[in-house]
N, C-alpha and C positions, 0 to 999 in steps of 0.2 A: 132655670136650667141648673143642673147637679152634677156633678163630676161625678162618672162612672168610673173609678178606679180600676173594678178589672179590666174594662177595655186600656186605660192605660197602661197599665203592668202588663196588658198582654203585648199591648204594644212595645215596651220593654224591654219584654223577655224577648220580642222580635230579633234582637238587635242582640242578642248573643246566640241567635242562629242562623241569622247572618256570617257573623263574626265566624263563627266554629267552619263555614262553608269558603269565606270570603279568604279567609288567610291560612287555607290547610295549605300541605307544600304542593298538593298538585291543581290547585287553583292559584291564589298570588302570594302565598306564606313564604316558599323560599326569596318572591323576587322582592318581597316586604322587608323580609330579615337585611338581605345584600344593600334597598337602599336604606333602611332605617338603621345598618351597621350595627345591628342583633346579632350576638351566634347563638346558635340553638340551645348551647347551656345558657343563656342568660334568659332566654325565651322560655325555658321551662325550670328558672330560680324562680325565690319569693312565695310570698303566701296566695296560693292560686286563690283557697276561698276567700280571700279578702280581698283580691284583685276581680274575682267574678261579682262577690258583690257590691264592691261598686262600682263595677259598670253595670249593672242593674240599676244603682241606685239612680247611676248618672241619667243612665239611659229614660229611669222613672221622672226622669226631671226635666228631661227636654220631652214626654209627651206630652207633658201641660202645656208647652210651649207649642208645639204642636198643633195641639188642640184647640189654641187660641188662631191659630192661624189657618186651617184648613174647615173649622166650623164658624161658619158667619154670624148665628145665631148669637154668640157671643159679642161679638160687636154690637148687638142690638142691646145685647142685657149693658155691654159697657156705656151705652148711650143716657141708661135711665138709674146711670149711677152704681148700678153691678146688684141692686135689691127691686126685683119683681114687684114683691107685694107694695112699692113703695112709687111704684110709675102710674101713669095715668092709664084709665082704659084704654084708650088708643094702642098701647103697646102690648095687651092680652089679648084686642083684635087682628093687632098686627103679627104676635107670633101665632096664633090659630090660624094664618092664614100660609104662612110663612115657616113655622119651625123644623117643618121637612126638608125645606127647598136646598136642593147640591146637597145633599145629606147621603151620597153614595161611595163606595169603595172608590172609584174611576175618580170621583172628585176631590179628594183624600189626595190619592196618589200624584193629581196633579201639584196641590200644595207641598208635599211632600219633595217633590223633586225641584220645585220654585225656593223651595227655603235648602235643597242641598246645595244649589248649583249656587244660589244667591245670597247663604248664611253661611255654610258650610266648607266651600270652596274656598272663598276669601279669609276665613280664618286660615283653613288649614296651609292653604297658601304664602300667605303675610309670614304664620311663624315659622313654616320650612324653609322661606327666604334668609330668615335670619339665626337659623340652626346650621345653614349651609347644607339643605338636604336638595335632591333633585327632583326633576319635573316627575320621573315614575312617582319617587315616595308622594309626591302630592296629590298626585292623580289614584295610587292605588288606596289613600287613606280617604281621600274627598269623594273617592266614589263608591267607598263603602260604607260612608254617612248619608253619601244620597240615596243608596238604595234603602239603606234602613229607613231615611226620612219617607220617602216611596213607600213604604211597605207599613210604618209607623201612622202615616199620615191616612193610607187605607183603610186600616183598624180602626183606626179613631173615626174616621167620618163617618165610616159605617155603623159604627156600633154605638158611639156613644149619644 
């Protein structure tokens, strides 16, 4: 198996239009600013293209991550040591039989939402406990990484 990069960048770039929809002010952007105690000048300080790119970059880095969790296939290559050419036949039988299988957008998206609620969630959670932020900002921050992961996790299964 080979990493198809643009499916993961596409994946990626998912996640800053998300972003641009998730937190305009007439979807959750004002009630984000109020509990993240943003004001609208600080939310439009700073170097925007160096803030878009890396969350791009960031964004490129958890679709590896991603990708490892929502295609199985790779658990199979992690079995035979992560080199193909270096496992026994058995394991060219077994992906010719196999390297399609849950390889769909639907199954993607399940992973996607297993790793927001159950990676995603508890992060974002843990440290808004301890920033003294409220149950909104964690819910509008963890559920706009789960749809990403949702939407990330789609891309990838399907495509890659």
């Amino acid at each position: 198996m080979e990493f198809n990069y643009l499916a993961l960048l596409a994946a990626a770039a998912s996640t800053l239009v998300v972003g641009f929809i998730w937190y305009h002010p007439k979807v959750f952007g004002n009630a984000w600013m109020k509990a993240s105690g943003v004001t609208e000048e600080q939310a439009k300080s700073g170097n925007m293209a160096l803030i878009f790119g890396l969350a791009l970059a960031f964004a490129f880095l958890l679709s590896f991550q991603i990708q490892m969790l929502a295609v199985h296939q790779w658990g199979a290559l992690s079995l035979v040591g992560g080199d193909a050419d270096l496992a026994l036949p058995s394991y060219a039988a077994f992906m010719t039989d196999y390297s399609d299988a849950f390889r769909t957008f639907k199954h993607g998206t399940l992973h996607g939402f297993l790793a927001g609620n159950f990676i995603a969630f508890p992060i974002i959670g843990t440290n808004a406990l301890f920033e003294r932020k409220n149950a909104k900002y964690i819910f509008i921050n963890s559920g706009f990484w789960t749809v990403c992961m949702v939407i990330m996790g789609g891309i990838i299964c399907a495509w890659v």
